[in-house]
C-alpha positions in Angstrom: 0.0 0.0 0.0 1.6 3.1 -0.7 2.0 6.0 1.8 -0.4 9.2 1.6 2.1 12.4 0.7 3.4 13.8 2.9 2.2 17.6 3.8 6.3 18.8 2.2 5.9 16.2 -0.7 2.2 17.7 -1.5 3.7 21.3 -1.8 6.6 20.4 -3.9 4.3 18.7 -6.3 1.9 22.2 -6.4 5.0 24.0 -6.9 5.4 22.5 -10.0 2.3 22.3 -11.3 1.8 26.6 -10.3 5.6 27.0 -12.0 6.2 28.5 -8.2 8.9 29.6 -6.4 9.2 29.3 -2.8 10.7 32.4 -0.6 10.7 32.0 2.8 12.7 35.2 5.2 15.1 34.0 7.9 12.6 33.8 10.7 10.5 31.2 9.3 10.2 27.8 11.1 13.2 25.2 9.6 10.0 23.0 8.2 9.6 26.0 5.7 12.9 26.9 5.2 13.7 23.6 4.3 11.7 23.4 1.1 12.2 27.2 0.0 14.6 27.7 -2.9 15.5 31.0 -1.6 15.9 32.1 2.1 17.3 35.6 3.0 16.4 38.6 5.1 14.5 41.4 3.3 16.5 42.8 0.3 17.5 39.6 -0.5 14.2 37.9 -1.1 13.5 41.6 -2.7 16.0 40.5 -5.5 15.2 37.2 -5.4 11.3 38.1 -6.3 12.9 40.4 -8.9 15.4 38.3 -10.4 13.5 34.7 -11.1 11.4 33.3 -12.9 7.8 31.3 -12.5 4.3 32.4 -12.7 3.7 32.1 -8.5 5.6 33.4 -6.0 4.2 32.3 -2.2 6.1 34.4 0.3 7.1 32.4 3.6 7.2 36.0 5.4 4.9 38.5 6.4 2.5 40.6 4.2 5.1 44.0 3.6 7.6 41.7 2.3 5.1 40.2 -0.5 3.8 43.6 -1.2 6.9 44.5 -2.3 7.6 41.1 -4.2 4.5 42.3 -6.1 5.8 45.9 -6.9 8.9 44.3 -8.0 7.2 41.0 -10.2 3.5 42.8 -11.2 2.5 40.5 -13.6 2.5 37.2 -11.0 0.7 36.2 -8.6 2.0 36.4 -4.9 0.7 34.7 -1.9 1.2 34.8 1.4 0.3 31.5 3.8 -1.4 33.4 6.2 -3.0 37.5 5.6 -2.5 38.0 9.3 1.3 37.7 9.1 1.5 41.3 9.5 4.4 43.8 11.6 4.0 46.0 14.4 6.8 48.5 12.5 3.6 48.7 9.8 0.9 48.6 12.0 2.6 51.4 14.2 3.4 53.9 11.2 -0.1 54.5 8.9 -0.1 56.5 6.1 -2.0 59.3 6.6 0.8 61.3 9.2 3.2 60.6 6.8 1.4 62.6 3.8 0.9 65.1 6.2 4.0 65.6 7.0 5.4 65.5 2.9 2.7 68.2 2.8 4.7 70.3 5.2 7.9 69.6 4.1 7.9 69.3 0.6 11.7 69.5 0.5 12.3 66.7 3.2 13.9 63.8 2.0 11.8 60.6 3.4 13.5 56.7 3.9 11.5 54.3 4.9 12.8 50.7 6.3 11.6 48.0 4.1 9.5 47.1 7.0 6.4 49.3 5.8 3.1 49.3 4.0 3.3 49.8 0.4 0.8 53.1 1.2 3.9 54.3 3.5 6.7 53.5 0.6 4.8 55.2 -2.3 5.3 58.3 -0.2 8.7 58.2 -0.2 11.6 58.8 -2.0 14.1 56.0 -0.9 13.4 52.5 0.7 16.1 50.8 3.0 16.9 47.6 4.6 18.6 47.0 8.1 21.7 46.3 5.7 21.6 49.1 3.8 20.4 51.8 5.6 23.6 53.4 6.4 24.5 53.4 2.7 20.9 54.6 1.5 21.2 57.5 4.0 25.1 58.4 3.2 23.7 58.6 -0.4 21.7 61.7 0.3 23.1 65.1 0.3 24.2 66.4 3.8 22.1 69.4 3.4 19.2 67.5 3.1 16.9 66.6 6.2 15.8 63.3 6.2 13.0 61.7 7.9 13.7 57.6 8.6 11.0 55.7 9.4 9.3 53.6 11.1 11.8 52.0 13.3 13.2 54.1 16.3 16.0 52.2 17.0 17.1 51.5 13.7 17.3 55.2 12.8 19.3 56.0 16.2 21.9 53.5 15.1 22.0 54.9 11.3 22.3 58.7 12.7 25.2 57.7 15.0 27.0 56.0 11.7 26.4 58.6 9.5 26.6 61.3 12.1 23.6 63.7 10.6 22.3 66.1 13.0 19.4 66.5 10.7 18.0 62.9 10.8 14.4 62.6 12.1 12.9 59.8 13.2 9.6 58.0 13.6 9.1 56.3 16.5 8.0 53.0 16.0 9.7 49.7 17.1 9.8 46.1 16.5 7.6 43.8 18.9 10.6 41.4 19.3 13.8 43.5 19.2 12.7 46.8 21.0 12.2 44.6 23.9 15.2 42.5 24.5 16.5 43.6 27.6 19.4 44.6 28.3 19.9 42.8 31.8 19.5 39.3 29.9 22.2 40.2 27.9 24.3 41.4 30.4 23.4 38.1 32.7 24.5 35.5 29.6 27.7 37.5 28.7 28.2 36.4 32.2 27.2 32.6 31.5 28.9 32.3 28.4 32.2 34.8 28.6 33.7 33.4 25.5 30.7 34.1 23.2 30.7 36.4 20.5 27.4 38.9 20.6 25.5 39.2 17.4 22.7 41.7 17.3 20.4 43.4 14.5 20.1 47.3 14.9 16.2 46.8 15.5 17.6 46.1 19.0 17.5 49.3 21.9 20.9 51.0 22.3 21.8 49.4 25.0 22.1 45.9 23.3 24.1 47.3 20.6 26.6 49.0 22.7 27.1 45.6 24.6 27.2 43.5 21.1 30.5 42.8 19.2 29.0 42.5 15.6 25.9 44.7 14.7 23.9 43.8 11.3 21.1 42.5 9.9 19.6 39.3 9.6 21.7 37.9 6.6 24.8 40.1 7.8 25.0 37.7 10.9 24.4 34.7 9.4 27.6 35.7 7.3 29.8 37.0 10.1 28.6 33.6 12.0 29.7 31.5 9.3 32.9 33.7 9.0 33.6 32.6 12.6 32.4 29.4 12.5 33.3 27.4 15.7 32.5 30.1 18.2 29.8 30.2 20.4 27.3 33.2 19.7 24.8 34.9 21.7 22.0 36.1 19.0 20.2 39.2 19.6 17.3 38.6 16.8 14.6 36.3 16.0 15.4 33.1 17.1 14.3 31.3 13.7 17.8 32.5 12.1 19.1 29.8 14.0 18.4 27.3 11.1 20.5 29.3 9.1 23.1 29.7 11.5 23.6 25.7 12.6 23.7 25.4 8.4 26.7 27.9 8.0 28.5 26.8 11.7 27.4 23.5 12.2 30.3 23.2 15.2 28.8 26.9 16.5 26.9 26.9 19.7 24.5 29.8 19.7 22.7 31.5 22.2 19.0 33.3 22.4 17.9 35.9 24.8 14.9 36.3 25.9 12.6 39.2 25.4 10.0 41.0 27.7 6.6 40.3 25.5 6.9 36.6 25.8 9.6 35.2 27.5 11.0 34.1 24.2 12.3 36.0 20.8 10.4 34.0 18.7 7.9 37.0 16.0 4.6 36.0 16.4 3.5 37.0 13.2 6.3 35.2 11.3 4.8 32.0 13.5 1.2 32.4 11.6 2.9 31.0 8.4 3.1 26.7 8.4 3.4 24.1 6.2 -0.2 23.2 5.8 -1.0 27.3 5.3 1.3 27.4 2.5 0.3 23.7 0.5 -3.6 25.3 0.6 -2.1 29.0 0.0 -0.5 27.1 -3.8 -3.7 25.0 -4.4 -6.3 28.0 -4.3 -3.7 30.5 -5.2 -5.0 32.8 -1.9 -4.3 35.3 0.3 -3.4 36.9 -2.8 -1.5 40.4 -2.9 -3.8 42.4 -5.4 -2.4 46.3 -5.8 -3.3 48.9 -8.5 -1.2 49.9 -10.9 -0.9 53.3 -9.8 0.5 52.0 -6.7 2.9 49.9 -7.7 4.3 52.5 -9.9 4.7 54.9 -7.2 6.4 52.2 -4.6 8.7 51.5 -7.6 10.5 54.1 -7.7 11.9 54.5 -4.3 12.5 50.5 -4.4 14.3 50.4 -7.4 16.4 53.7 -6.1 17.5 51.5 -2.8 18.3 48.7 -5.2 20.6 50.9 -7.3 22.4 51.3 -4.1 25.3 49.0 -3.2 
């Protein structure tokens, strides 16, 4: 008697018959990870959904990323497992202040961190990633003010690298990095004296002044496997650690706990699963539907932070 599919076996044989492509960010669960045939952090699965080829591409992330999957690939469909995979940097910066305040300053220059709604990046003129940023915002002239958003802590760690005085900056934060405390840290330094600190600049000042390397998601999974039989203590979302026992198998790593659930696990990342994404392929929903005058304003802005090296 032969064995029913299993639920990895039924998606790979949907993927084929949708010509998809699997993308699936950093922080997904390893289940999903293990059948994507790309995994990155933002801007790379931005260039990934730019740079292949299929009629379907089901993002394994949360809804902003497959918004802009869909600026950057119009004419295919994109789905994400779950609609409710959303981010409290999006959620926490509408769109309505933010053409307000273009309206008032006209001559403002406005960034915003990929980790907005496509409303919020059609109203502005450059988009960044946590690996970029610094780059996107050393691109601008040093006359200009700037106003980076949504992401409080990300902005503080760009103005002290580029040292602009004239930076503004929304304040917004990340559920999961905002509230990793600095105590914790502090307390597994103290357990684990030989480990090497790894921390995204979502995470409050404090944490970065006690971390050794500072980058985003993909940035640390290449210093990681730079290092590679170190012990680490991680200062992100603990489902990078697939990633990380990949590229430092002989690696020991560390996760600190944060103060919204005793864990540094996204919820929202959590929402996507195996069995979400097999019925996501097979009726081709939640679907990311934008009009055309949208996408054309959000291009701009993408393709100028994907112009920048």
């Amino acid at each position: 008697m032969t064995a029913a599919p299993t639920i990895a076996e039924e998606i790979l044989e949907l993927k084929r018959e949708r010509r998809a492509i699997i993308l699936a960010h950093h922080y997904q669960d390893a289940e999903i990870q293990e059948i994507a045939d790309f995994t990155g952090d933002s801007l790379e699965l931005a260039r990934a959904a730019r740079d292949t080829e299929g009629d379907v591409i089901a993002f394994c992330g949360v809804w902003f990323m497959a918004e802009t999957a869909k600026v950057l690939s119009p004419n295919r469909i994109v789905i994400v497992p779950d609609r409710n995979a959303s981010c409290s940097l999006v959620e926490g910066c509408p769109v309505e202040p933010i053409r307000e305040y273009r309206r008032r300053n006209p001559d403002h220059v406005i960034v915003s961190y990929i980790n907005t709604s496509i409303e919020v990046k059609a109203e502005s003129d450059l988009l960044c990633t946590s690996r970029n940023a610094v780059n996107i915002v050393n691109s601008i002239p040093a006359d200009k003010t700037v106003l980076f958003l949504p992401d409080r802590n990300l902005g503080n760690y760009v103005k002290r690298q580029t040292g602009r005085e004239n930076l503004k900056i929304w304040q917004g934060s990340c559920i999961v990095h905002n509230t990793f405390p600095v105590r914790r840290l502090l307390e597994a330094k103290t357990a684990h004296p030989e480990a090497i600190v790894v921390a995204h600049p979502e995470c409050p000042e404090a944490v970065l002044d006690h971390s050794d390397f500072i980058g985003s998601t993909s940035a640390i999974v290449d210093y990681v496997a730079a290092h590679a039989g170190r012990e680490f203590i991680v200062m992100t979302e603990s489902g990078v650690g697939f990633s990380l026992e990949r590229v430092a198998p002989t690696s020991r790593f560390y996760y600190v706990a944060n103060e919204n659930c005793n864990c540094s696990e996204c919820p929202f990342m959590r929402l996507n699963t195996l069995e979400k994404l097999r019925d996501s392929l097979q009726t081709l929903e939640p679907r990311v539907e934008l009009s055309a005058d949208l996408i054309a304003r959000a291009l701009l802005p993408l393709e100028r932070m994907l112009a920048v090296k």
